[in-house]
C-alpha positions as protocol buffer text, in pm:
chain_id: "A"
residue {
  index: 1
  type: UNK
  ca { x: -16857 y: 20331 z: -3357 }
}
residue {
  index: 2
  type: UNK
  ca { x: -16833 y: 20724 z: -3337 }
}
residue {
  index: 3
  type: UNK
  ca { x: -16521 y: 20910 z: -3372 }
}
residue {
  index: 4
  type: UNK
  ca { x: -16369 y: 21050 z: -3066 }
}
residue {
  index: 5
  type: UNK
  ca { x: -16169 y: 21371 z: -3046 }
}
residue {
  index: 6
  type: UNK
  ca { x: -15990 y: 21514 z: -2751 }
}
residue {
  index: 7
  type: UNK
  ca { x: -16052 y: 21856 z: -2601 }
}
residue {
  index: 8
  type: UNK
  ca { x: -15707 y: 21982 z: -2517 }
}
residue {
  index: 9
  type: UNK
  ca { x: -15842 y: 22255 z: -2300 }
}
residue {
  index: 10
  type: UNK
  ca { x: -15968 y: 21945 z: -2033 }
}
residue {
  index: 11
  type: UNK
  ca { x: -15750 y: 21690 z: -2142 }
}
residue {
  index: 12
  type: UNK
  ca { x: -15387 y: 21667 z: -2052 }
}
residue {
  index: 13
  type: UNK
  ca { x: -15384 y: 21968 z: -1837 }
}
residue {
  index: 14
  type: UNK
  ca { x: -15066 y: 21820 z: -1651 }
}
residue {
  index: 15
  type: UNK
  ca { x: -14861 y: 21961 z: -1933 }
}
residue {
  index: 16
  type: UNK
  ca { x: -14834 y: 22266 z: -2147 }
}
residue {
  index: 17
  type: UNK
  ca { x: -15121 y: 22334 z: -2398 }
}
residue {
  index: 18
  type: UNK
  ca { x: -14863 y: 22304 z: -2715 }
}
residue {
  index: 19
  type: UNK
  ca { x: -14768 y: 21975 z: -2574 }
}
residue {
  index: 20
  type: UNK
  ca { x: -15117 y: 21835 z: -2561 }
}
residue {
  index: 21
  type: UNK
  ca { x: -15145 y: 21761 z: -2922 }
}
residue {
  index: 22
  type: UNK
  ca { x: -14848 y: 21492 z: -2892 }
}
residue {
  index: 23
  type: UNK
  ca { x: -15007 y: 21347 z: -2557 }
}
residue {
  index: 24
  type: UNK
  ca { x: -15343 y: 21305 z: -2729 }
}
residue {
  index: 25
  type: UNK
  ca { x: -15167 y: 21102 z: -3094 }
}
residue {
  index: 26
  type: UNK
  ca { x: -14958 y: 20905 z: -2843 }
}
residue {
  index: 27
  type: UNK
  ca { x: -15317 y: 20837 z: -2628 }
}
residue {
  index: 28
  type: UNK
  ca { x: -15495 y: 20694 z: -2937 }
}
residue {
  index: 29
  type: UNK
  ca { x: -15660 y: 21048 z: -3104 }
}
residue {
  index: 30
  type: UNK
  ca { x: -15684 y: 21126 z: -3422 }
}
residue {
  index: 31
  type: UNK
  ca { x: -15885 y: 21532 z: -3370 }
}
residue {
  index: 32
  type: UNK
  ca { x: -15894 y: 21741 z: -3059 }
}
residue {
  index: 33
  type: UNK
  ca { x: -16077 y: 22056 z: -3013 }
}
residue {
  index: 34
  type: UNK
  ca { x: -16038 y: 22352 z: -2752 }
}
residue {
  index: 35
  type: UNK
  ca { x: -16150 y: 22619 z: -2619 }
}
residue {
  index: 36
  type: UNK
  ca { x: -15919 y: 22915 z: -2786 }
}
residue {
  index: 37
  type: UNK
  ca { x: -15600 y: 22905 z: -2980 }
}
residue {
  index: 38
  type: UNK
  ca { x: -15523 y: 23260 z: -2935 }
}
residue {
  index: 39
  type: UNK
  ca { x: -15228 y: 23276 z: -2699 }
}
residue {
  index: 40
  type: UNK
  ca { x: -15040 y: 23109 z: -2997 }
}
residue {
  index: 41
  type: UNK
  ca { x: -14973 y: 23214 z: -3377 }
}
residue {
  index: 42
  type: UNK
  ca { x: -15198 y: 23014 z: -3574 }
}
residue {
  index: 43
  type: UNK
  ca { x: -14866 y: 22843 z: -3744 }
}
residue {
  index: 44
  type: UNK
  ca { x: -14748 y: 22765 z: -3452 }
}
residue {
  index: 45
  type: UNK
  ca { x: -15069 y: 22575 z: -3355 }
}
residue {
  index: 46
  type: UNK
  ca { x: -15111 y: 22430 z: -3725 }
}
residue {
  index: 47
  type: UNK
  ca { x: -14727 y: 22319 z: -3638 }
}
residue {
  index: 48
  type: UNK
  ca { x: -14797 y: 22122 z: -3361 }
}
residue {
  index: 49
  type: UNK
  ca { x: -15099 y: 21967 z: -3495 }
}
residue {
  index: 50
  type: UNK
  ca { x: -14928 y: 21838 z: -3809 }
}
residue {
  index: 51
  type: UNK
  ca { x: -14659 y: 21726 z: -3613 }
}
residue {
  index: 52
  type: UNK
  ca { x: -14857 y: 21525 z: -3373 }
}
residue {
  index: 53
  type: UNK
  ca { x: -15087 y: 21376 z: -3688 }
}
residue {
  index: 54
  type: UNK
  ca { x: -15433 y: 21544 z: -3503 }
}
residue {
  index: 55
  type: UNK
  ca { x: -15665 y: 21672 z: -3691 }
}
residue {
  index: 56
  type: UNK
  ca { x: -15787 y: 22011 z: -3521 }
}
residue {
  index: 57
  type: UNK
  ca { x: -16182 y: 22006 z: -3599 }
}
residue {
  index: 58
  type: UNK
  ca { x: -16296 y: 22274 z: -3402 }
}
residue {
  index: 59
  type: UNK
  ca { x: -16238 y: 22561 z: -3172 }
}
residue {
  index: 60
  type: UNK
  ca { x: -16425 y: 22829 z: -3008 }
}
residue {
  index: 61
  type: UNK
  ca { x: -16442 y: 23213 z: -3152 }
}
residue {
  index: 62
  type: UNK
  ca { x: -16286 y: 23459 z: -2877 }
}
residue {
  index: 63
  type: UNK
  ca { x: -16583 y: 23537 z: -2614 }
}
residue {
  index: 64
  type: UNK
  ca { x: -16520 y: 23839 z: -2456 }
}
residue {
  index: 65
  type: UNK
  ca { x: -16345 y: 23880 z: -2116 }
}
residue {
  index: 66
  type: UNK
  ca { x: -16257 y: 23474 z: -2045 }
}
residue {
  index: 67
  type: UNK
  ca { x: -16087 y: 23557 z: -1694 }
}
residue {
  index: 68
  type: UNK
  ca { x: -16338 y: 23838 z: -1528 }
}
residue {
  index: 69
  type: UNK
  ca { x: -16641 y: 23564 z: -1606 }
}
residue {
  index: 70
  type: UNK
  ca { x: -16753 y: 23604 z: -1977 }
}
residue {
  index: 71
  type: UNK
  ca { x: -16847 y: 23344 z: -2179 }
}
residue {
  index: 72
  type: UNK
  ca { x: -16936 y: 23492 z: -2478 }
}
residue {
  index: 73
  type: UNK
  ca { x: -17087 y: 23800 z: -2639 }
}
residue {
  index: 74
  type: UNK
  ca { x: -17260 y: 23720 z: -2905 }
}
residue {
  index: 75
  type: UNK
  ca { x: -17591 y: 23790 z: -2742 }
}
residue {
  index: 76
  type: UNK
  ca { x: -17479 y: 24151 z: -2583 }
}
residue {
  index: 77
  type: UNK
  ca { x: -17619 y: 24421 z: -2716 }
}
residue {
  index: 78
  type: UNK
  ca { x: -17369 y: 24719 z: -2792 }
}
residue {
  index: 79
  type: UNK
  ca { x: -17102 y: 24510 z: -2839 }
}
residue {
  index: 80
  type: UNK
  ca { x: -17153 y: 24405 z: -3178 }
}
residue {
  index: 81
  type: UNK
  ca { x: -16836 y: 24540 z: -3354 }
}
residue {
  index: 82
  type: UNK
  ca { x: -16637 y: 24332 z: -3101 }
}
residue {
  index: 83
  type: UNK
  ca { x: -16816 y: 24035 z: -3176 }
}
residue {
  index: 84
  type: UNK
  ca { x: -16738 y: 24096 z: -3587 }
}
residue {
  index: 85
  type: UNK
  ca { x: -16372 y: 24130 z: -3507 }
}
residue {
  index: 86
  type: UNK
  ca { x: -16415 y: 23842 z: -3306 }
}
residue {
  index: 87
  type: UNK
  ca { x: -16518 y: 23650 z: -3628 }
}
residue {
  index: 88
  type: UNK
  ca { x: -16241 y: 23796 z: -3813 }
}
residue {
  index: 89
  type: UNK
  ca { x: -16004 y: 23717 z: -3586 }
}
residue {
  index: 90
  type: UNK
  ca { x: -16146 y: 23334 z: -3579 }
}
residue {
  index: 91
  type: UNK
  ca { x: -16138 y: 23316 z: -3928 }
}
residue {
  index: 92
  type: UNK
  ca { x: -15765 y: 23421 z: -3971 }
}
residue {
  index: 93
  type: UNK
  ca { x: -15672 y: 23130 z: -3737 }
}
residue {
  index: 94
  type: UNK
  ca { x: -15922 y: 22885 z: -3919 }
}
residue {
  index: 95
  type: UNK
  ca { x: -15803 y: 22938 z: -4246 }
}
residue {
  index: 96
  type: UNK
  ca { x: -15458 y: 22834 z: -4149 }
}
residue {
  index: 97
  type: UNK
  ca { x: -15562 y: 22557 z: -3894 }
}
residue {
  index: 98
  type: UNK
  ca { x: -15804 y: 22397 z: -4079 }
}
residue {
  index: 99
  type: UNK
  ca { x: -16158 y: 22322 z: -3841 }
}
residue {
  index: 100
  type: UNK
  ca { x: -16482 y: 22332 z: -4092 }
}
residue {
  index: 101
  type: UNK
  ca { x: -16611 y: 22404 z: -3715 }
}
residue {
  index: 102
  type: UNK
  ca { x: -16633 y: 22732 z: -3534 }
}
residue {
  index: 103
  type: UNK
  ca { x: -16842 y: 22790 z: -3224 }
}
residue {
  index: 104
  type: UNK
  ca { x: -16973 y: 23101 z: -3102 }
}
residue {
  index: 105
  type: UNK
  ca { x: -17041 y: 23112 z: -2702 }
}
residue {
  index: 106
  type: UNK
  ca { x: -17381 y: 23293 z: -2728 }
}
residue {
  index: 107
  type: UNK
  ca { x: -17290 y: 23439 z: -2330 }
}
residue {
  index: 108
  type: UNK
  ca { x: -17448 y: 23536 z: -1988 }
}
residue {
  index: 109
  type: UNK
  ca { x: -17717 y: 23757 z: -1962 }
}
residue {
  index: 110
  type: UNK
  ca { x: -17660 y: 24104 z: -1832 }
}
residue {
  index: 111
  type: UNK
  ca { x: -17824 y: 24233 z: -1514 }
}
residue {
  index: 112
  type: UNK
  ca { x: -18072 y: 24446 z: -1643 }
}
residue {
  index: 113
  type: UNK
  ca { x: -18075 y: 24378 z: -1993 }
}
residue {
  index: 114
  type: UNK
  ca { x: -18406 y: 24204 z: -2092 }
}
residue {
  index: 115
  type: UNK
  ca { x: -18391 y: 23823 z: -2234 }
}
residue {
  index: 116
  type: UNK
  ca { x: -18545 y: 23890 z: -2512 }
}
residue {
  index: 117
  type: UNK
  ca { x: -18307 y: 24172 z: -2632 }
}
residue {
  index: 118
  type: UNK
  ca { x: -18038 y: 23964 z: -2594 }
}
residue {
  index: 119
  type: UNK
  ca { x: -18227 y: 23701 z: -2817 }
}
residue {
  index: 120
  type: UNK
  ca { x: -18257 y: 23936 z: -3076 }
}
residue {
  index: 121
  type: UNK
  ca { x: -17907 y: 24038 z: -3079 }
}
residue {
  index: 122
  type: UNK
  ca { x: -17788 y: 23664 z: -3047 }
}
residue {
  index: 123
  type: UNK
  ca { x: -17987 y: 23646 z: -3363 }
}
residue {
  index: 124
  type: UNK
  ca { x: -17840 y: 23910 z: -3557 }
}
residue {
  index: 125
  type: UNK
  ca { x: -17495 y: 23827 z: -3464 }
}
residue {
  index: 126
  type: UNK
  ca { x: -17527 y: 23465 z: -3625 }
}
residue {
  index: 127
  type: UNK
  ca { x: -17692 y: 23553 z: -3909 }
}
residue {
  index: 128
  type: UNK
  ca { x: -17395 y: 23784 z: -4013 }
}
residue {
  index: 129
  type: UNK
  ca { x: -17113 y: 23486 z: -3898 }
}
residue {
  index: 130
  type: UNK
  ca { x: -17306 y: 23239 z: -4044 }
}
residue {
  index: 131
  type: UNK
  ca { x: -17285 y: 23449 z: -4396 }
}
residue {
  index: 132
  type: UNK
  ca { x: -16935 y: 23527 z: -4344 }
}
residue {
  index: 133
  type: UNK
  ca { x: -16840 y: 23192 z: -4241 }
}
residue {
  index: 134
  type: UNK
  ca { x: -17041 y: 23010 z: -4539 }
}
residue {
  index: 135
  type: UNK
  ca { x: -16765 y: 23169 z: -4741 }
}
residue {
  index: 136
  type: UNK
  ca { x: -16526 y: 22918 z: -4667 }
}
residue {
  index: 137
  type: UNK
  ca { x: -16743 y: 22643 z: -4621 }
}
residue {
  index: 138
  type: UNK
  ca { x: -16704 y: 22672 z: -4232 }
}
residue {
  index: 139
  type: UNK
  ca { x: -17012 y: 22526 z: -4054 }
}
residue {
  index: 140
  type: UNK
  ca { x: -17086 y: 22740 z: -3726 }
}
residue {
  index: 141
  type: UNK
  ca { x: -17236 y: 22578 z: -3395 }
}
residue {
  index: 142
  type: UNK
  ca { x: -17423 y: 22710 z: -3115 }
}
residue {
  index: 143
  type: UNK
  ca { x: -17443 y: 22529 z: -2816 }
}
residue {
  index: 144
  type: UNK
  ca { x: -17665 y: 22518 z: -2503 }
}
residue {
  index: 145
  type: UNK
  ca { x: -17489 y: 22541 z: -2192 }
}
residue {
  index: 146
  type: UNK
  ca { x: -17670 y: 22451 z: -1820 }
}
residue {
  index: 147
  type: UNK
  ca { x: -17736 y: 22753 z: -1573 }
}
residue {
  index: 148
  type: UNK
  ca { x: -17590 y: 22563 z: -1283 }
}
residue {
  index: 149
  type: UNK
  ca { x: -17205 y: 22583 z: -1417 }
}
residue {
  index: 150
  type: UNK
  ca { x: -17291 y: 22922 z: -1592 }
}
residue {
  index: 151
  type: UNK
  ca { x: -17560 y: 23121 z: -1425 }
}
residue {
  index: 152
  type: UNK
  ca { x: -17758 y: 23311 z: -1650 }
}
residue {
  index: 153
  type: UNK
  ca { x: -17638 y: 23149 z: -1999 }
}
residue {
  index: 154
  type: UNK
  ca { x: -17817 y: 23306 z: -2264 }
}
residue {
  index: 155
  type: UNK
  ca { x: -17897 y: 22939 z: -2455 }
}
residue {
  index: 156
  type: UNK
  ca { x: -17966 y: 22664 z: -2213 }
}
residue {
  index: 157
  type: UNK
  ca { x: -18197 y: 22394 z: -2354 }
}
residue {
  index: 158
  type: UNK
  ca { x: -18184 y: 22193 z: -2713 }
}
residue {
  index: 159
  type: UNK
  ca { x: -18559 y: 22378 z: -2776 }
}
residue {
  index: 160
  type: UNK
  ca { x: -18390 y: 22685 z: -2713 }
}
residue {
  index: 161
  type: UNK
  ca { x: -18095 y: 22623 z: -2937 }
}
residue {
  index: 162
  type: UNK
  ca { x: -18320 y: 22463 z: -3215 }
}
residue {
  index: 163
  type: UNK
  ca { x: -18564 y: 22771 z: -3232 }
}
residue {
  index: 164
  type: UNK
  ca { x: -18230 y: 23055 z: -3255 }
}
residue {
  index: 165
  type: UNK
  ca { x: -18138 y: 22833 z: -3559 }
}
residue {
  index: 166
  type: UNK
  ca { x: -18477 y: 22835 z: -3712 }
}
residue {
  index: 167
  type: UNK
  ca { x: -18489 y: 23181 z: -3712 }
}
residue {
  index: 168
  type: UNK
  ca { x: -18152 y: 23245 z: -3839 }
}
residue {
  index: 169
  type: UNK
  ca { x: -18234 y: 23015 z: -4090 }
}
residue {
  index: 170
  type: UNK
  ca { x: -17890 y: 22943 z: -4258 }
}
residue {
  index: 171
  type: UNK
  ca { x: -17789 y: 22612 z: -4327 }
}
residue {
  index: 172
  type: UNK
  ca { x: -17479 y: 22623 z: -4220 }
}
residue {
  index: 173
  type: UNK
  ca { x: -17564 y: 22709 z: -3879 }
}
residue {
  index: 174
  type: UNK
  ca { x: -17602 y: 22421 z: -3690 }
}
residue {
  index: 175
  type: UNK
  ca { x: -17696 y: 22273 z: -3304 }
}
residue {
  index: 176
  type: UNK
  ca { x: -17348 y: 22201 z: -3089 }
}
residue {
  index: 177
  type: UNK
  ca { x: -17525 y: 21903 z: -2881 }
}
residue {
  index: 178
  type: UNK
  ca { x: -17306 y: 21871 z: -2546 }
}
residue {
  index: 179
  type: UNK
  ca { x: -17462 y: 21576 z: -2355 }
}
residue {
  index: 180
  type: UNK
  ca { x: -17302 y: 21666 z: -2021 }
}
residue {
  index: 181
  type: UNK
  ca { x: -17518 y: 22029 z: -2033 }
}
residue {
  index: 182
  type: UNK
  ca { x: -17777 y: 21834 z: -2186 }
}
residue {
  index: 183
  type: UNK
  ca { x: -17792 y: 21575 z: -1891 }
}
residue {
  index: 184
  type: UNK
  ca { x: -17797 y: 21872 z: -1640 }
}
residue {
  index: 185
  type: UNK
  ca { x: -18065 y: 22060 z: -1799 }
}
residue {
  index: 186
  type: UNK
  ca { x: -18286 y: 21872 z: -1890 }
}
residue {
  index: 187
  type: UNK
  ca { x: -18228 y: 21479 z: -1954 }
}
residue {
  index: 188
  type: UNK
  ca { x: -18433 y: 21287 z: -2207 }
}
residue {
  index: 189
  type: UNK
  ca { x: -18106 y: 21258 z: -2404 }
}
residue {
  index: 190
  type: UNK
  ca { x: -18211 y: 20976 z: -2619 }
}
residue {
  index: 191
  type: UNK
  ca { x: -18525 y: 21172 z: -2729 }
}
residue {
  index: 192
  type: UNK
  ca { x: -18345 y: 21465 z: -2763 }
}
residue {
  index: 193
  type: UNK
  ca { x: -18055 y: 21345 z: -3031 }
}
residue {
  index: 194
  type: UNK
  ca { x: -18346 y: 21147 z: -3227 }
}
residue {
  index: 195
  type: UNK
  ca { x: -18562 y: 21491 z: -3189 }
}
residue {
  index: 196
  type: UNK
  ca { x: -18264 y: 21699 z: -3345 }
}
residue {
  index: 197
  type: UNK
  ca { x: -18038 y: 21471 z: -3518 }
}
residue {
  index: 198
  type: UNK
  ca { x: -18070 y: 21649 z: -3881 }
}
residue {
  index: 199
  type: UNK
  ca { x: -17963 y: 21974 z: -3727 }
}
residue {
  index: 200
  type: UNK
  ca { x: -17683 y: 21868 z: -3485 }
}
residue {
  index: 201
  type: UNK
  ca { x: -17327 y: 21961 z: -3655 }
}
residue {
  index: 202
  type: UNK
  ca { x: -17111 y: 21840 z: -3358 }
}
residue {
  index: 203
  type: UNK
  ca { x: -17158 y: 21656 z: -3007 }
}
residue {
  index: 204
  type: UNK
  ca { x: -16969 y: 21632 z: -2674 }
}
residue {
  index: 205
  type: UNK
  ca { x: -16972 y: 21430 z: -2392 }
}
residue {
  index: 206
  type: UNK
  ca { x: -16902 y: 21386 z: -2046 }
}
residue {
  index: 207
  type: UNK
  ca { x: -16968 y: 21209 z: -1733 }
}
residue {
  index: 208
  type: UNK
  ca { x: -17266 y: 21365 z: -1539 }
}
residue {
  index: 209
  type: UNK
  ca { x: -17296 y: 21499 z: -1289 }
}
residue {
  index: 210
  type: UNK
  ca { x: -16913 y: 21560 z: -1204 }
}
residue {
  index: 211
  type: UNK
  ca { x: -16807 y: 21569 z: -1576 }
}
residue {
  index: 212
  type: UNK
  ca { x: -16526 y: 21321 z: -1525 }
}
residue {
  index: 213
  type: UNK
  ca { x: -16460 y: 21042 z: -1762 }
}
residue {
  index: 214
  type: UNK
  ca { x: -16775 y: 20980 z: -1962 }
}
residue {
  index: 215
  type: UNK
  ca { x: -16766 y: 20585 z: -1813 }
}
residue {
  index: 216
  type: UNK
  ca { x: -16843 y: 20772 z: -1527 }
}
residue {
  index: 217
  type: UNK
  ca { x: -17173 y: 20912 z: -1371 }
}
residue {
  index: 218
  type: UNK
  ca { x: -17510 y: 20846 z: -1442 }
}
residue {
  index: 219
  type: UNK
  ca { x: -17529 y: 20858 z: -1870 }
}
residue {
  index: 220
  type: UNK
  ca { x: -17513 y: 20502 z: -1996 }
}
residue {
  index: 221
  type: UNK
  ca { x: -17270 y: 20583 z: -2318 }
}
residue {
  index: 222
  type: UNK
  ca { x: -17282 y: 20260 z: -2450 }
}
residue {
  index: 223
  type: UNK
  ca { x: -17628 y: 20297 z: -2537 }
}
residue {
  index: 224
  type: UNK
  ca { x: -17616 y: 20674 z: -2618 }
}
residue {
  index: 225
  type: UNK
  ca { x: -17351 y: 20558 z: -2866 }
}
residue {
  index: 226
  type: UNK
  ca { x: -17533 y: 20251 z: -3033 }
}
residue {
  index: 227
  type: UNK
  ca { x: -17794 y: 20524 z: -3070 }
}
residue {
  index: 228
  type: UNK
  ca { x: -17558 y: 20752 z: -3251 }
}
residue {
  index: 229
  type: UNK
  ca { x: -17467 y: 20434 z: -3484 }
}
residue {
  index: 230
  type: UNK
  ca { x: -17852 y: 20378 z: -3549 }
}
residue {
  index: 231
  type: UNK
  ca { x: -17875 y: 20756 z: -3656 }
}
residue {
  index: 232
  type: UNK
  ca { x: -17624 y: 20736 z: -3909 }
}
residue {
  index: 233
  type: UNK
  ca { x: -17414 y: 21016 z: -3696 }
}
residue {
  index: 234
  type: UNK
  ca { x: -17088 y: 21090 z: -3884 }
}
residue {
  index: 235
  type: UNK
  ca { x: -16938 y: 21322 z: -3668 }
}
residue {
  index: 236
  type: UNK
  ca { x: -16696 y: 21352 z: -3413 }
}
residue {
  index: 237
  type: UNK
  ca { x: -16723 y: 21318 z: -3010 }
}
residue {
  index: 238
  type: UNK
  ca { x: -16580 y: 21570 z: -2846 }
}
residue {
  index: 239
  type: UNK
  ca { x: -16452 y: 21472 z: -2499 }
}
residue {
  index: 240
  type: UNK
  ca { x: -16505 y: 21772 z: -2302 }
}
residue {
  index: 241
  type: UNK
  ca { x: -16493 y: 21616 z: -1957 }
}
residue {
  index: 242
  type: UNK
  ca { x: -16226 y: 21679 z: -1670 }
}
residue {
  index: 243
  type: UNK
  ca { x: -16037 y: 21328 z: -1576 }
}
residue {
  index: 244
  type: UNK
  ca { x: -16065 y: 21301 z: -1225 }
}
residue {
  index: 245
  type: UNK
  ca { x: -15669 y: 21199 z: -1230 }
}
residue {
  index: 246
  type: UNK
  ca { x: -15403 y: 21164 z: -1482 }
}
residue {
  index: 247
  type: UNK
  ca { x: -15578 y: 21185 z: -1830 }
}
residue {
  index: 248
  type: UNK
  ca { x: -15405 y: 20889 z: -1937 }
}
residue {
  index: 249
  type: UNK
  ca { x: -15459 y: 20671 z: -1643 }
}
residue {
  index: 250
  type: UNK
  ca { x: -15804 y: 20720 z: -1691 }
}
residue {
  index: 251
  type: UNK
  ca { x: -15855 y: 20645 z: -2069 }
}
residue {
  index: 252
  type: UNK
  ca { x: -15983 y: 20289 z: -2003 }
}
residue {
  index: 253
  type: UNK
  ca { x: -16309 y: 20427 z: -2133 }
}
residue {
  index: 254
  type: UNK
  ca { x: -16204 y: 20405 z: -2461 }
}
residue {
  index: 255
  type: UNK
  ca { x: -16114 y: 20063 z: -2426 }
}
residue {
  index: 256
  type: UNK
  ca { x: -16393 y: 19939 z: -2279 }
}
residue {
  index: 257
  type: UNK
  ca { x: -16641 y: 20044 z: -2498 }
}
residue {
  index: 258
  type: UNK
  ca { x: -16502 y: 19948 z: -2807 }
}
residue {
  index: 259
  type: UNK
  ca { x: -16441 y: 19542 z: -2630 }
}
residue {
  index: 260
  type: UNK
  ca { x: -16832 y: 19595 z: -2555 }
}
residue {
  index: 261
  type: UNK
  ca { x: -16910 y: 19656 z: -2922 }
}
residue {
  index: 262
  type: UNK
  ca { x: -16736 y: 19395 z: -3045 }
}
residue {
  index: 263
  type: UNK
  ca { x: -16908 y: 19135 z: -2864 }
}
């Protein structure tokens, strides 16, 4: 059965981030993953991690201006520099943390900048991370996001994610498949994960359409996740969804599934 991690930046919002990684060991996790880490010293989120006996597997590299509506610049042209000190800056907190995930928001189109500039500049901008990050063995993700929660999101489909990574062509560059974005885009997701299993380094899920708890919605996860078995997927599950109350009163999910697999 695949491995589920918890997203602290969705998960356990009714207390303090720091206090998240306790809630989520005491709720049955083993990993989380979030969003950023850089409010906090990276030994002071390494701290809380150990503590708590999570394993952090993955967080996102700093994507621009999170509160005026970016999300992401790696495909903005002119604003390359920032997005190398945004890798550095990733990296420092990495290397003491411990993911051997980073992802890299590729961002929202600006008005008047063509697509296809932004593609190549997208482009660019991953082939230098993935180099840098290949250095210490960190694999990097890029993920396609729907246009309906992020209007004008440079990456939106699996094709379109699968064909940036062809032509960056590192290995260690690799598809972030979030079914939830998936779902909304485009559907098909059975196809999709047997389409691009060999090339997807992380997934996520969700409910769809009102991302609550993934036992919620119209995605049958019990057979996306015998799938997963049958394709020998030995990643994590990130649970990026918002519970619709408590996080703990609604982690029945969990339950559930697993009592369905074991009949």
């Amino acid at each position: 059965m695949p491995k589920f991690a918890s997203n602290l930046s969705m998960m356990f919002t009714e207390m303090p981030f720091l206090d998240r990684f306790a809630a989520a060991s005491d709720a049955g996790f083993s990993a989380v993953e979030f969003l950023f880490p850089y409010e906090y010293s990276p030994e002071v989120v390494k701290s809380r991690a150990s503590e708590a006996g999570v394993q952090v597997i993955l967080f996102n590299m700093p994507a621009g201006n999170w509160n005026a509506g970016e999300r992401g610049i790696a495909c903005i042209p002119g604003r390359e520099e920032e997005f190398r000190a945004g890798l550095k800056r990733a990296l420092s907190y990495a290397t003491v943390i411990g993911p051997r995930r980073l992802h890299a928001m590729a961002g929202i189109v600006p008005h008047g900048v063509k697509p296809k500039t932004c593609r190549t500049t997208l482009i660019e901008n991953l082939k230098y991370a993935a180099e840098e990050l290949a250095k210490h063995d960190i694999t990097l993700l890029l993920e396609a996001i729907n246009t309906r929660d992020m209007p004008g999101f440079a990456v939106s489909t699996q094709s379109d994610s699968y064909s940036i990574c062809r032509t960056v062509n590192a290995p260690n560059l690799k598809m972030q498949m979030d079914l939830y974005h998936m779902q909304v885009m485009e559907g098909d997701l059975a196809t999709k994960l047997k389409q691009y299993a060999a090339h997807c380094g992380h997934i996520q899920i969700a409910g769809c359409p009102e991302r609550n708890e993934p036992n919620t919605g119209e995605i049958r996860y019990e057979y996306i996740f015998r799938l997963l078995d049958k394709l020998d997927y030995q990643g994590w599950l990130g649970c990026e969804y918002r519970p619709a109350g408590k996080t703990t009163d609604g982690l029945g999910w969990m339950q559930s599934f697993a009592s369905a697999r074991a009949v």
